[in-house]
C-alpha positions in Angstrom: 131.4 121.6 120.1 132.7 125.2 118.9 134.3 124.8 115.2 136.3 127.7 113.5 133.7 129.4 111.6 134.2 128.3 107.9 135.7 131.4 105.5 132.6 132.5 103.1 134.2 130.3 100.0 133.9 127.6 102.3 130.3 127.4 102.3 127.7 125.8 100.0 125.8 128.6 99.1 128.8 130.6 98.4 128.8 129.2 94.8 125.6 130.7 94.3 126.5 134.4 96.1 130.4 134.7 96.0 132.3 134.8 92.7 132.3 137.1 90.2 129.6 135.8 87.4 126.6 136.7 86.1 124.3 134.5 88.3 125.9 135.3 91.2 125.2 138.9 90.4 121.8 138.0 89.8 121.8 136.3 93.3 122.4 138.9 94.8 120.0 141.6 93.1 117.5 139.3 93.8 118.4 138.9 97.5 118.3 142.9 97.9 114.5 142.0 96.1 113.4 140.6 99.1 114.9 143.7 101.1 118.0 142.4 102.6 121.2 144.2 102.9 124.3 142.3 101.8 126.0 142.7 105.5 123.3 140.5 106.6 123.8 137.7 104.2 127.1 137.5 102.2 129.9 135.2 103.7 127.7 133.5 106.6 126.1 130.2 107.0 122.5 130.2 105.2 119.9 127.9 107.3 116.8 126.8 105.5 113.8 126.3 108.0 111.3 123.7 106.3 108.1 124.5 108.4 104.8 122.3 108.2 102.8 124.4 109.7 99.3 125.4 108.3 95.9 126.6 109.2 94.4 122.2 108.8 97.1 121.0 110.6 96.2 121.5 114.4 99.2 119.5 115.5 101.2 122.1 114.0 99.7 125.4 114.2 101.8 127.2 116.3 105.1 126.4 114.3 104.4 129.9 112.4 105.4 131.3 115.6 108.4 129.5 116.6 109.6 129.9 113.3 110.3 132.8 114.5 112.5 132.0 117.4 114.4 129.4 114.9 115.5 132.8 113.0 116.0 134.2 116.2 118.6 131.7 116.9 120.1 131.5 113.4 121.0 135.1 113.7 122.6 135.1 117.1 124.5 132.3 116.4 126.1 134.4 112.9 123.5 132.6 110.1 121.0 133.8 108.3 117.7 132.2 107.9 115.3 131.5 105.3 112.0 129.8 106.0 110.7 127.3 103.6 106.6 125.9 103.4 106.4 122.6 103.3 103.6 120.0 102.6 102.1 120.0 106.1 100.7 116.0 106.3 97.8 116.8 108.6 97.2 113.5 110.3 93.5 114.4 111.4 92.5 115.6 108.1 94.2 114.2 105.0 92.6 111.3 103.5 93.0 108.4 102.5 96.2 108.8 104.7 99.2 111.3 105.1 101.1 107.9 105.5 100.5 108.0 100.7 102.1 111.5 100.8 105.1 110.7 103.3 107.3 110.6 100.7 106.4 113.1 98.8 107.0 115.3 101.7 110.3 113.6 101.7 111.6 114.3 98.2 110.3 117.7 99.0 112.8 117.9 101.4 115.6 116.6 99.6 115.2 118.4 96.7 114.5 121.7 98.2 117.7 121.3 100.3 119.5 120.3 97.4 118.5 122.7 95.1 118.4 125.9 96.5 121.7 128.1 98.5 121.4 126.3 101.9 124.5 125.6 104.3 122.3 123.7 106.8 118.3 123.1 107.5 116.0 123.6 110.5 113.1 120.6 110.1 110.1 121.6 111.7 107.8 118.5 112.4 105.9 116.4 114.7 102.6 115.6 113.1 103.4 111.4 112.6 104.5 111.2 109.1 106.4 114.5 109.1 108.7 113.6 111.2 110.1 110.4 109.2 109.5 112.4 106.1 111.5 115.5 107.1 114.5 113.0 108.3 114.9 111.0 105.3 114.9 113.6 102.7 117.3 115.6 104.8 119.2 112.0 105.2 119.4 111.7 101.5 120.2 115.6 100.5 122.9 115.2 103.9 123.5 118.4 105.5 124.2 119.6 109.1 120.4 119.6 109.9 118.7 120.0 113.7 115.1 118.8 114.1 112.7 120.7 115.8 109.6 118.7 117.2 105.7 119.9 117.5 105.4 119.0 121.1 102.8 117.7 122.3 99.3 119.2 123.3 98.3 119.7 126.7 96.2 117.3 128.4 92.7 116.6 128.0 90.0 117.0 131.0 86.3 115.9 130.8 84.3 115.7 133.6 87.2 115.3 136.1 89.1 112.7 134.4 92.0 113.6 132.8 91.8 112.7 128.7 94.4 111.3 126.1 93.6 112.0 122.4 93.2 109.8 120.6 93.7 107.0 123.2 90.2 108.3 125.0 88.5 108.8 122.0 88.3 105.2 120.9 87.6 104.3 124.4 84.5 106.8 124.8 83.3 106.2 121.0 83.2 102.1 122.3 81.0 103.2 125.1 79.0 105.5 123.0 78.3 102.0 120.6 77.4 100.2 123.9 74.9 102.7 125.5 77.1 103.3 128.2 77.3 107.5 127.3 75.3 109.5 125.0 75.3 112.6 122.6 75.4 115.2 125.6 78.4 113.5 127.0 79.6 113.2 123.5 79.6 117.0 122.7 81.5 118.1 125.6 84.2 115.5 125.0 84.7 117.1 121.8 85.7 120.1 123.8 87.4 118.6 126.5 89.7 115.9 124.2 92.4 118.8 122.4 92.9 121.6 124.1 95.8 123.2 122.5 97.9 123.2 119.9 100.4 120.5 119.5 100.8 116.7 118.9 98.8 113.7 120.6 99.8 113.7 124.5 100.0 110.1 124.7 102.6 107.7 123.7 101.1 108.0 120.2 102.9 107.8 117.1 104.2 111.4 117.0 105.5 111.4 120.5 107.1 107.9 119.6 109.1 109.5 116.4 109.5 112.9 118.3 111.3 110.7 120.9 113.2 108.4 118.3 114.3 111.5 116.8 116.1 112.6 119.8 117.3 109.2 120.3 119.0 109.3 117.0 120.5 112.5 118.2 119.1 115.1 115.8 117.3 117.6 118.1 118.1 120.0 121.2 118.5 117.4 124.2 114.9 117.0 126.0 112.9 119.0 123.4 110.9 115.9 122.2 108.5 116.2 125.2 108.4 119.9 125.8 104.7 120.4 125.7 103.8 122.6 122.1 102.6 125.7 124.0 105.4 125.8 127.2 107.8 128.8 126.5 110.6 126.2 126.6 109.4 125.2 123.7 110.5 128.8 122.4 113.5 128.5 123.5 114.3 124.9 122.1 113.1 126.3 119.0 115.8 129.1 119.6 118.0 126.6 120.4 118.0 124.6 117.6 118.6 127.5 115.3 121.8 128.6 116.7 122.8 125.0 116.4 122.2 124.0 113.0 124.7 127.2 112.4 127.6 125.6 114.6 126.8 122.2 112.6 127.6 124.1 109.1 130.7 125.7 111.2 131.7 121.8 112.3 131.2 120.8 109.2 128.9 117.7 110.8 126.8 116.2 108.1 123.2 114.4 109.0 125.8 111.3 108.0 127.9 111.5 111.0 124.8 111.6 113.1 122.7 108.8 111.4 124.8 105.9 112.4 124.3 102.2 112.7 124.3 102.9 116.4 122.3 105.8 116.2 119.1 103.8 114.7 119.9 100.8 116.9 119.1 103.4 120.1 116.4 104.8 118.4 115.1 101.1 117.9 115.7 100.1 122.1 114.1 103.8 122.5 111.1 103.2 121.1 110.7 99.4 122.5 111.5 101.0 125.5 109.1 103.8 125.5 106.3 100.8 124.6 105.9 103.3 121.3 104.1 103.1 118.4 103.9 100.1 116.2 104.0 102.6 113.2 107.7 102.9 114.1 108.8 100.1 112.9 108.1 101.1 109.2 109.5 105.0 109.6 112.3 103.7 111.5 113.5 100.8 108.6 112.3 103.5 105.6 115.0 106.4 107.4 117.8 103.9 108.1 117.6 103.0 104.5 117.8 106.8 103.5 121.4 106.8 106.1 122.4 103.6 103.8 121.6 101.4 107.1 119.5 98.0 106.6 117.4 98.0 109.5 114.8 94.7 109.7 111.8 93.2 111.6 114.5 91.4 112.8 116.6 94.1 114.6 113.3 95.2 116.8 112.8 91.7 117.8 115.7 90.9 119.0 116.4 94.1 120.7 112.3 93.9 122.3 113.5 90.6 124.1 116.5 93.1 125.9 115.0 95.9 126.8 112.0 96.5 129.6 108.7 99.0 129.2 110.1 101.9 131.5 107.4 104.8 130.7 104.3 104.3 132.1 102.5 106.9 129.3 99.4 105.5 128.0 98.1 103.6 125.6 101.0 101.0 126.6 101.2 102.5 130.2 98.0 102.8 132.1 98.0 106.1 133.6 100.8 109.3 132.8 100.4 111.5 129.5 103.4 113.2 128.0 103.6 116.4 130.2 104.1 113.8 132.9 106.5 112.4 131.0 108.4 115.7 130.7 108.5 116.7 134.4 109.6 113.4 134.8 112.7 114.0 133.3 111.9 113.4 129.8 113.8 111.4 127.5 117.5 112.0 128.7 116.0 110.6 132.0 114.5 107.6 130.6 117.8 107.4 128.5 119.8 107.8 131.8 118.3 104.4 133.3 119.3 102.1 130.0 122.7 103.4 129.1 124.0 100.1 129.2 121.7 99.4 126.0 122.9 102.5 124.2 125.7 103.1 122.3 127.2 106.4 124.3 130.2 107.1 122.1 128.2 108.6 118.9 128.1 112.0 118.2 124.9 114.1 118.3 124.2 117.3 117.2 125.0 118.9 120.4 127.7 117.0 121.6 130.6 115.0 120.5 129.2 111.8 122.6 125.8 111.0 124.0 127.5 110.2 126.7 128.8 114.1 127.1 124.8 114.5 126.3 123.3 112.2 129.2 125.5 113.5 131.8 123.4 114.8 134.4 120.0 113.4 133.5 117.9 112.3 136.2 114.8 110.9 137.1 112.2 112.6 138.9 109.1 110.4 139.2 110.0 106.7 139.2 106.0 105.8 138.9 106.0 108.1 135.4 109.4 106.4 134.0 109.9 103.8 135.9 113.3 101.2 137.6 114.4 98.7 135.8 113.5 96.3 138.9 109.5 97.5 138.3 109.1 97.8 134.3 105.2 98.6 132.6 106.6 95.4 131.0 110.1 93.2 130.9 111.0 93.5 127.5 110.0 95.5 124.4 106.1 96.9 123.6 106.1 95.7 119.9 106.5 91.4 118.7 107.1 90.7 115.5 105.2 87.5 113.9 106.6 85.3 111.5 104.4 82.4 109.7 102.0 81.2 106.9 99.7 84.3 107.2 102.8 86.8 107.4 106.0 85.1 105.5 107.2 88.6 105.4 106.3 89.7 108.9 103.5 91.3 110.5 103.6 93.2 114.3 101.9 93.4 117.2 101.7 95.7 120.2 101.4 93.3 122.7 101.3 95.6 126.0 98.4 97.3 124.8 96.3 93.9 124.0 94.5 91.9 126.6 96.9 88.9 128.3 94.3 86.1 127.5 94.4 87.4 123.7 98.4 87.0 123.3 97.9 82.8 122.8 94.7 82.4 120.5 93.0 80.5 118.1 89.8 81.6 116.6 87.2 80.9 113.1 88.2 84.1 110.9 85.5 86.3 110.0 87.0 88.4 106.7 86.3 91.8 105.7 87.8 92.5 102.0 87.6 96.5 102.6 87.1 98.7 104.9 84.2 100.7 103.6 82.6 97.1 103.5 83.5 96.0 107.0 82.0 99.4 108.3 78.9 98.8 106.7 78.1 94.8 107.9 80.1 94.9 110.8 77.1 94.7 113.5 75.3 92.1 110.6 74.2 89.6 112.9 74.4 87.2 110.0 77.8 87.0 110.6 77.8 85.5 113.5 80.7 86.8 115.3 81.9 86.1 118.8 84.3 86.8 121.1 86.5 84.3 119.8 86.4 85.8 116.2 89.2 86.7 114.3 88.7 90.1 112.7 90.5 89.7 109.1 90.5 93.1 106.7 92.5 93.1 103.6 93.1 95.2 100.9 94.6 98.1 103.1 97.8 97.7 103.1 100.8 100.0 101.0 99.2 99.8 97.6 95.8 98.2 98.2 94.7 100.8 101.2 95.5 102.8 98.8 98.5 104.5 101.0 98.0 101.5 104.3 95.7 104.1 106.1 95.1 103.4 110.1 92.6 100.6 109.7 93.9 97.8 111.8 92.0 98.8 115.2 89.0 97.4 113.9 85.7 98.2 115.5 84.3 95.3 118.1 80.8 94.6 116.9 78.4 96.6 118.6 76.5 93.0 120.3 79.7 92.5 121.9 80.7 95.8 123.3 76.9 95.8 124.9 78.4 92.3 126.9 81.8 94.1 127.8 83.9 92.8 125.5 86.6 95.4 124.9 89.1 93.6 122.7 89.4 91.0 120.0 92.0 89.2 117.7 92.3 91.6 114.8 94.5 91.0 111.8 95.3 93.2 108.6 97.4 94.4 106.4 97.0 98.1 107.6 98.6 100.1 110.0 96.3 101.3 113.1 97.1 105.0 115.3 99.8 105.0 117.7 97.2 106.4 120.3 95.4 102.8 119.7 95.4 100.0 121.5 94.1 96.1 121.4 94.9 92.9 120.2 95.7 94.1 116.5 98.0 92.2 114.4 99.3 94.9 111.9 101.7 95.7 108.8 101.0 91.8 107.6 103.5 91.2 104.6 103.6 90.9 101.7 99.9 92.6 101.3 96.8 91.0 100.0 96.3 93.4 97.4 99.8 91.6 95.5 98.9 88.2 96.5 100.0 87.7 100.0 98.9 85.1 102.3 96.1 87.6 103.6 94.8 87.3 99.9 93.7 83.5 100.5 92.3 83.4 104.0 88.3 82.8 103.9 85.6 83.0 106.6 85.7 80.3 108.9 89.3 79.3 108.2 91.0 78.5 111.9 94.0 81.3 112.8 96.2 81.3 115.6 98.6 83.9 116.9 100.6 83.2 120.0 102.9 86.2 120.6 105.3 84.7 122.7 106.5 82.5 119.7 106.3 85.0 117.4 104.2 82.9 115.0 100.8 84.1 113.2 99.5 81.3 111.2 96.6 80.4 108.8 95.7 76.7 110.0 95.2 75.3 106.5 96.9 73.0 104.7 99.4 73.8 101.9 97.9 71.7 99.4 94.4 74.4 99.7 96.3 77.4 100.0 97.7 76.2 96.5 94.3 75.8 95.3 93.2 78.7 96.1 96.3 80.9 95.0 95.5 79.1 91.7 92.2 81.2 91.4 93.2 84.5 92.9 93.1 87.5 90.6 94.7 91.0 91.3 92.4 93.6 92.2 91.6 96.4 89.5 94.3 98.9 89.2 94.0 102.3 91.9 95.2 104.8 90.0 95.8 105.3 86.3 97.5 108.7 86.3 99.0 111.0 88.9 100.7 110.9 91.9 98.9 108.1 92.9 100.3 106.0 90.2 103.6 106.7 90.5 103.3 105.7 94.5 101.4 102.4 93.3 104.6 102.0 91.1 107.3 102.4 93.5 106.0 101.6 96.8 107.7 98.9 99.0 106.2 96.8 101.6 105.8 97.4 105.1 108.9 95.1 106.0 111.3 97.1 103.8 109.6 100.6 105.0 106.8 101.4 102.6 109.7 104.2 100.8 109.7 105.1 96.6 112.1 101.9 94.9 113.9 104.8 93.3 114.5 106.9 96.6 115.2 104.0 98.9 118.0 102.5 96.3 121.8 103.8 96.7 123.3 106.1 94.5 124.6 109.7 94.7 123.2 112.7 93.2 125.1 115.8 92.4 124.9 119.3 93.7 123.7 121.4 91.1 126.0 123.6 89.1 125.1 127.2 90.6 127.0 129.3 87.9 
């Protein structure tokens, strides 16, 4: 992987540092402004380190720190380092949902990359849209970039069991509704669920991008599972810096990582992993950023050839990401489906992932399992084609009860969230077991921002008689940590008019997963009818951000990305003189 380093008019930041011009000048008074001397800069590779950490954002709150080890590297390796803030996307705290300020985040990224001297970038993420974010405005602004992951938190404890956020807390907040636990209990859970800093420690959707992210070959080999506080998380972090100064050296561009292949590993990776369904949308919105058309299509087809290998909950039933890790981490699991992978790409550590997977083992086969005993035999996420989803809509099948996955049921429809919150223990409604759980309005434009809705909450009559999981259906996305029989992403949306739009209480709907069909069991002629008297919802925003998101979004099937980000075109580096 050692390049000849480039000569100083080689580099990018060179025009803004190296000729003989007024600006340049300026530059570099400016530069001695901030107290550096010109040995330390002038002629070497300048790294930008985008950093989400902040003091809301518990997932990443010890990124201030490694920050530091980045620099660390960048300067060993002959760089020098200059450490960016970025919008943090706090998945616990920003409402409606980070998922409406992804891609702001990203053409943060882009344009900060773009517009400023930087020879290469240092992405510090983890937190579930920050990863995708980071990626595809570094995809789009293309330069030698390394990602550096959160890692996840250490595991929960409560009482002698050992806890998964967010996985644990639905559980206990179900048996809370059903009497089963009370407040006391409740308060020391609170304690007990996050216990450090770091992502979600179950197959959640940060450890699900984390890991696609070091499928797709942009990261330190193994560092998507290194636990956030484990000092090998330092030295990743150290790592990666020295890295992303051989990339500028090699002259390797995000573009030569972000391949066809790349994003069709990442794709078997994440089936693989039985990851989160909220995948599927980051995964098609960064492909388009590399200018590769990933569908709904490419994740079915590769589901049906390639088995559930890590037994990490929700889709597992028992291990947690530190488990994971000891196990052997992701270039273990990689090193038991190399015949699904395409080996001869480059990453940004080696010229092959081949070269990269050499030497990967396995230590616990009960954590990531044989391919002769899978979790399950082919890929945790179906995607559903019919009437109700003409588009497509997705299901996480290994985290839903068997008897569920073939179903036909009245529809019981909620057209908003705050609504369905409020009336769904009405015993007026009269739902069952059977139900079908409908909420609209909560998808990219209507949610606003298709917040995690879609685990909807199993009235509290039925929790009481130990029903733990029903048929639910929206337009929303629902938390990687979730789990249950939750058809998700439905497309196109209600709020435009989709199917979803028409479907009324009492309507018949049946899903069968292993046809892949999700269908509204009413006649054409009505659905006609009552398309006829559907009328759009009032408008969300009239000014803002907001507006210019309701303006540009895409569906869920194309990636939820900005029209005018997603589209192809080139944009020129600015004139620095």
């Amino acid at each position: 992987m050692n390049a000849t380093p480039k000569r100083p008019e080689e580099l990018r930041s060179h025009q803004w540092y190296g000729t003989d011009g007024l600006r340049s000048f300026s530059h570099r008074a400016r530069t001695r402004q901030l107290g550096y001397l010109p040995e330390e800069h002038l002629g070497k590779p300048v790294i930008a380190i985008l950093n989400t950490w902040s003091d809301i954002n518990p997932c990443h709150v010890h990124l201030r720190d490694r920050a530091q080890a980045v620099k660390r590297g960048v300067w060993q390796a002959g760089g020098f380092p200059l450490e960016f803030p970025v919008s943090t996307l706090s998945e616990t705290f920003q409402k409606p949902t980070p998922m409406l300020y992804r891609n702001l985040l990203a053409m943060e990224t882009e344009e900060l990359l773009r517009s400023y001297p930087v020879d290469g970038a240092v992405l510090m993420g983890g937190c579930d849209k920050s990863t995708p974010a980071l990626l595809m405005g570094a995809a789009s602004a293309d330069l030698p970039a390394v990602f550096v992951p959160a890692g996840p938190m250490l595991p929960g404890h409560w009482r002698g069991e050992v806890l998964g956020s967010g996985t644990d807390m639905w559980k206990y907040w179900d048996d809370k509704r059903a009497g089963l636990i009370g407040d006391c209990e409740m308060a020391e859970l609170e304690s007990g669920l996050a216990r450090s800093p770091g992502h979600c420690m179950t197959m959640g959707t940060a450890s699900t991008l984390t890991a696609a992210a070091e499928a797709l070959g942009v990261t330190v080999p193994g560092a998507s599972s290194i636990p956030a506080v484990d000092s090998g998380h330092d030295r990743m972090a150290a790592k990666a810096g020295m890295t992303a100064v051989e990339l500028v050296h090699q002259g390797r561009r995000l573009s030569r990582i972000l391949t066809r292949e790349a994003f069709e590993d990442a794709v078997t990776t994440v089936l693989g992993l039985g990851g989160s369904t909220n995948a599927v949308i980051h995964l098609i919105a960064m492909a388009g950023r590399a200018g590769v058309r990933l569908t709904l299509d490419d994740f079915d087809s590769i589901a049906r050839t390639v088995p559930v290998l890590a037994n990490v909950r929700p889709g597992g039933r028992k291990y947690l990401m530190e488990d994971f890790h000891f196990a052997g981490g992701l270039p273990g699991f990689l090193s038991r489906i190399t015949d699904l992978l395409h080996l001869d790409r480059p990453t940004v550590c080696h010229d092959t992932l081949r070269e990269q997977l050499a030497g990967a083992r396995v230590h616990d086969d009960d954590v990531i399992r044989t391919r002769d005993n899978p979790v399950a035999s082919e890929g945790g996420v179906a995607v559903l084609r019919g009437n109700l989803c003409p588009d497509g809509a997705v299901i996480k099948h290994i985290a839903a009860e068997p008897h569920l996955l073939k179903h036909t049921g009245p529809a019981v429809v909620f057209d908003d969230y705050k609504t369905m919150q409020r009336t769904i223990n009405d015993p007026a409604l009269g739902i069952t077991a059977d139900s079908v759980l409908v909420l609209r309005n909560a998808g990219p434009k209507g949610g606003p921002g298709m917040p995690e809705y879609g685990m909807l909450p199993i009235p509290d009559h039925l929790l009481k008689q130990g029903v733990r999981d029903m048929v639910r259906i929206s337009d929303a996305r629902m938390s990687g940590t979730s789990y249950g029989a939750c058809v998700l992403h439905v497309a196109p949306e209600s709020y435009v008019g989709g199917p979803l739009a028409l479907v009324r209480t009492g309507d018949l709907i049946t899903l069968d997963v292993e046809a892949r069909t999700l269908r509204l069991d009413v006649d054409d002629a009505e659905l006609e009818r009552r398309r006829a008297e559907w009328t759009p919802p009032p408008v969300r925003y009239e000014r803002g951000y907001g507006a210019l998101y309701s303006e540009q979004i895409t569906q869920a099937d194309t990636g939820c990305d900005f029209e005018f980000l997603a589209r192809p075109g080139t944009v020129q580096d600015p004139y620095a003189g």
